[in-house]
VEXDREN-2710 file (C-alpha; in Angstrom, 1 decimal):
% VEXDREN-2710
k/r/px/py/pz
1/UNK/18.2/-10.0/-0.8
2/UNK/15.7/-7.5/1.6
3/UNK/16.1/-7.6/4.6
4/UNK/12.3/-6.2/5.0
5/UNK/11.5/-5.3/8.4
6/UNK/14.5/-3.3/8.7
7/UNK/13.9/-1.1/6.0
8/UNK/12.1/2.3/7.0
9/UNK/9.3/2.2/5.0
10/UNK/8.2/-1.2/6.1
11/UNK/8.4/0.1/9.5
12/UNK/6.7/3.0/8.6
13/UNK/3.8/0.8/7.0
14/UNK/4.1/-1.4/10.3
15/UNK/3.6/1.7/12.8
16/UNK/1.0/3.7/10.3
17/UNK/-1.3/0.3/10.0
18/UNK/-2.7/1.8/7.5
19/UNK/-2.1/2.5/3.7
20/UNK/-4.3/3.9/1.6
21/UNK/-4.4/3.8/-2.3
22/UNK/-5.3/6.7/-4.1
23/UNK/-6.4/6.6/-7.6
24/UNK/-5.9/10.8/-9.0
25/UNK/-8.0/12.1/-11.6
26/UNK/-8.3/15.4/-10.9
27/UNK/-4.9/16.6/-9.6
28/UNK/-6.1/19.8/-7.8
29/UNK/-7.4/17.5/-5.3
30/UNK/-4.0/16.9/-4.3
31/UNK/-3.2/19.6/-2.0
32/UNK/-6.2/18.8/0.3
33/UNK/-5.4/15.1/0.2
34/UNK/-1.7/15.9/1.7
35/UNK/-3.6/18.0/4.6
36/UNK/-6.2/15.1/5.9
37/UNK/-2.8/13.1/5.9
38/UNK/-0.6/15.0/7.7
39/UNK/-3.7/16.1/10.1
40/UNK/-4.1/12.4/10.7
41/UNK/-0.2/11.0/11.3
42/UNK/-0.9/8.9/8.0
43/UNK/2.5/10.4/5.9
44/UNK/2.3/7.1/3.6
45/UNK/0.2/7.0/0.0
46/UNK/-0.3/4.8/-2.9
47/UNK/-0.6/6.2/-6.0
48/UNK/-2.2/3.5/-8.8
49/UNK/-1.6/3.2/-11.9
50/UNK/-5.3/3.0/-12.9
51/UNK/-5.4/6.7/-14.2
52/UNK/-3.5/8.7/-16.8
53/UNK/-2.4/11.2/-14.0
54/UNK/-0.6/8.8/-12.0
55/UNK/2.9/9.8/-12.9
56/UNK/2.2/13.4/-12.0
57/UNK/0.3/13.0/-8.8
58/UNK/3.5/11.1/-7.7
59/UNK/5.2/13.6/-8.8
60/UNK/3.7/16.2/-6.9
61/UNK/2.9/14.6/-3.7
62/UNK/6.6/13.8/-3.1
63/UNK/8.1/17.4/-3.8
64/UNK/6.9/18.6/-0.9
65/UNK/8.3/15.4/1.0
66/UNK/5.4/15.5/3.7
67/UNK/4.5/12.0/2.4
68/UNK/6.4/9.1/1.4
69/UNK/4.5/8.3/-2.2
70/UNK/4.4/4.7/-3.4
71/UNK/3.5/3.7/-6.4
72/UNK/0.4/0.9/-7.0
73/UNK/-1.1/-1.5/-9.7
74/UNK/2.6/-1.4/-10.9
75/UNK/2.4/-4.4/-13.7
76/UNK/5.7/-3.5/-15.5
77/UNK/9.4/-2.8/-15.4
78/UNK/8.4/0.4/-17.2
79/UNK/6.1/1.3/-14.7
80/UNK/8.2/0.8/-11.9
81/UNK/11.0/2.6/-13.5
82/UNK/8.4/5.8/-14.5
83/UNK/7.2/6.1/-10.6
84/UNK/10.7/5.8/-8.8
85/UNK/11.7/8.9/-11.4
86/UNK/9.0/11.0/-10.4
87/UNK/9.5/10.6/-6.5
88/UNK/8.2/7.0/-5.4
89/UNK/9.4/5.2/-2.7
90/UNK/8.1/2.2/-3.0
91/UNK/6.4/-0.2/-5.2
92/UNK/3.3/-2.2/-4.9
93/UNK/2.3/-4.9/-7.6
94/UNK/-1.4/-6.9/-8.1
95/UNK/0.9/-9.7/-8.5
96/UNK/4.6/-10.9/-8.3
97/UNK/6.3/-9.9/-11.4
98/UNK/9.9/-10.6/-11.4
99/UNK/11.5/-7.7/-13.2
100/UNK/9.6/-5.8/-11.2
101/UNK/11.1/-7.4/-8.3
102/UNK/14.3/-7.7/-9.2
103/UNK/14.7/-3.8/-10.5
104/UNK/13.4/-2.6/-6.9
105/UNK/16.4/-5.6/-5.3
106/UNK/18.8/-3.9/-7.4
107/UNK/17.5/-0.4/-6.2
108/UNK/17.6/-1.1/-2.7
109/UNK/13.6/0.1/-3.0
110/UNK/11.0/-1.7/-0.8
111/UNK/8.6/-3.9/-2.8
112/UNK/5.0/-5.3/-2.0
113/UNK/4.6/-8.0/-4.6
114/UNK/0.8/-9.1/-4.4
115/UNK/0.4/-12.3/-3.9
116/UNK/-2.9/-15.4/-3.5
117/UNK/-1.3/-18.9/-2.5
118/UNK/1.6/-20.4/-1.3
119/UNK/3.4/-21.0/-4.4
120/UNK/3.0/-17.0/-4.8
121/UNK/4.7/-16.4/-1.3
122/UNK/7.3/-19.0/-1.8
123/UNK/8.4/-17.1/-5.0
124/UNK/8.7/-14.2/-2.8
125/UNK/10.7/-15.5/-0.2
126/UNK/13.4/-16.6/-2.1
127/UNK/13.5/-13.5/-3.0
128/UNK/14.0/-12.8/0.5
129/UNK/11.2/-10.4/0.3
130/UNK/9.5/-11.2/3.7
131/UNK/6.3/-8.7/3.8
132/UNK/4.1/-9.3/0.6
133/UNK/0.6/-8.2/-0.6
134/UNK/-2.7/-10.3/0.0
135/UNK/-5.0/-9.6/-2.6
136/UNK/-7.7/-9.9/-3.3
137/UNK/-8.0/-10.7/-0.3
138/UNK/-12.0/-11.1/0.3
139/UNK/-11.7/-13.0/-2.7
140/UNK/-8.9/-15.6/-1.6
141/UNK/-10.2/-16.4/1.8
142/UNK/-9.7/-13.2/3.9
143/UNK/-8.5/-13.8/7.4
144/UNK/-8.8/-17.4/7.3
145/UNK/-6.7/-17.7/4.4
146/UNK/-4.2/-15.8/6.2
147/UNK/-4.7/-17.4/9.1
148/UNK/-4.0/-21.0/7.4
149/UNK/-0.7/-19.3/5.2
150/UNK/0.5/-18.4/8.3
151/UNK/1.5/-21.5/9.4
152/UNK/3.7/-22.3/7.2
153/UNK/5.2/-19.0/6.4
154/UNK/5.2/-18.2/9.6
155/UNK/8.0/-15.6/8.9
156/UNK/6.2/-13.6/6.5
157/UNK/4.3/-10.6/7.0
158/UNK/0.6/-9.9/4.8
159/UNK/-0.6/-6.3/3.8
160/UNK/-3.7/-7.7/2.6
161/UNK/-5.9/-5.2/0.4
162/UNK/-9.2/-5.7/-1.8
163/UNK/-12.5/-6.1/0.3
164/UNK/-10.9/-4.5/3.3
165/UNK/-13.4/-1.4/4.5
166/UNK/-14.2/0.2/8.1
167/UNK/-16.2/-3.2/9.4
168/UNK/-13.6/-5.4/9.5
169/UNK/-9.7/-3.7/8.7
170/UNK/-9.7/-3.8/13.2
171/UNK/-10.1/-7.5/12.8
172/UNK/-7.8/-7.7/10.2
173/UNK/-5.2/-5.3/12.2
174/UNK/-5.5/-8.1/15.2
175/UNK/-3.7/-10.6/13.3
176/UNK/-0.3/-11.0/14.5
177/UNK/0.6/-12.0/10.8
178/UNK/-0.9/-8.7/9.4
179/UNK/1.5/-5.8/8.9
180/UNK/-1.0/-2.9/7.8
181/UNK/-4.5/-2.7/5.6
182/UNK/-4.4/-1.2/2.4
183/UNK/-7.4/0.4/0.2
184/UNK/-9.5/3.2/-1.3
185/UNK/-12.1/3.0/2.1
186/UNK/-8.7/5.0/3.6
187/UNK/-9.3/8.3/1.7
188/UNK/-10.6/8.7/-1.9
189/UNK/-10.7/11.3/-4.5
190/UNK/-14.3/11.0/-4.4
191/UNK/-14.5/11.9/-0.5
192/UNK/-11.9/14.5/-1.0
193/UNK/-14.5/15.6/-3.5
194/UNK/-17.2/16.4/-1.1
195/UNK/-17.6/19.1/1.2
196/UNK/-14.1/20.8/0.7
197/UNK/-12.6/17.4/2.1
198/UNK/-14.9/17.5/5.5
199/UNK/-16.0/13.7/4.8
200/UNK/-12.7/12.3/3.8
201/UNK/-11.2/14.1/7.2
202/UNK/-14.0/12.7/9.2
203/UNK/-13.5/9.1/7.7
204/UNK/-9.9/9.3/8.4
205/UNK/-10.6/10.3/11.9
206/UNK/-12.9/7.9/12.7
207/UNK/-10.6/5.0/11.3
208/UNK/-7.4/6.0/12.9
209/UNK/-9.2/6.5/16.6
210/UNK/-10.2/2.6/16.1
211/UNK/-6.9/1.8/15.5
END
């Protein structure tokens, strides 16, 4: 069993409010990436597993051990196993796939199975996993769908991702259900990409002095 809340990291993602996911392509990007975050008190990344450099952007990012480096879009055992051996932390899932699951219980590692409807969440709390994913969540309702699920999980926290962007994560935020925000709108490679990282600063900025 988890015992969530209690766990570091999920206070980490609790304070921080925000958690962005970060999809690496080109891996000298990295360096500046871990500046805007430190610059900005966000010392908490998701690295997908939607690129072929996943593994080793994990793998650098935590060396340095400025950032504690999750691991995202993690669909398999294999996966899961891969990340925590190149320096994740944590493990965050589209979905709630049980060997997933069940690997990071018997690791004692923090897992954020995604989840849609209440038989999704009631999978997850008998795992005793008490903080899951919402996604997508602009697709599945959005805050009223959280709103509703709240009622009767009212002991379970949402980090809802997917359609979250810099109009509405504050309303989001409000919820007293919802834990963080998660997404690309955080920081992206493609920010990074521009202007020696002077947009994705200035994005950060902005979104963390709303917060």
């Amino acid at each position: 069993m988890l015992a969530n809340m209690n766990h570091e990291i999920y206070q980490m993602v609790s304070q921080t409010k925000l958690l962005p996911l970060y999809t690496a392509t080109d891996l000298s990007c990295l360096n500046l990436l871990e500046e805007i975050l430190i610059k900005h008190d966000v010392r908490l990344i998701e690295v997908t597993f939607r690129s072929e450099q996943a593994l080793e952007a994990m793998r650098i990012l935590a060396k340095s051990k400025e950032l504690v480096v999750g691991a995202g879009t993690v669909r398999t055992l294999q996966q899961a196993k891969d990340a925590v051996a190149n320096g994740a932390r944590f493990i965050v899932s589209p979905a709630l796939v049980p060997e997933v699951v069940e690997y990071c219980i018997e690791q004692g590692i923090p897992v954020f199975p995604g989840t849609a409807t209440p038989s999704d969440i009631q999978k997850a709390t008998e795992y005793g996993i008490n903080v899951v994913k919402f996604f997508p969540a602009d697709i599945y309702g959005g805050l009223k769908a959280i709103q509703a699920l709240h009622g009767p999980f009212y002991d379970v926290k949402f980090l809802p991702t997917g359609g979250i962007n810099a109009d509405n994560y504050q309303a989001y935020l409000a919820h007293p259900a919802v834990v963080s925000v998660g997404g690309s709108f955080i920081i992206s490679e493609k920010l990074i990409q521009q202007d020696q990282g002077m947009t994705a600063d200035r994005v950060l900025g902005e979104l963390v002095s709303r917060l």
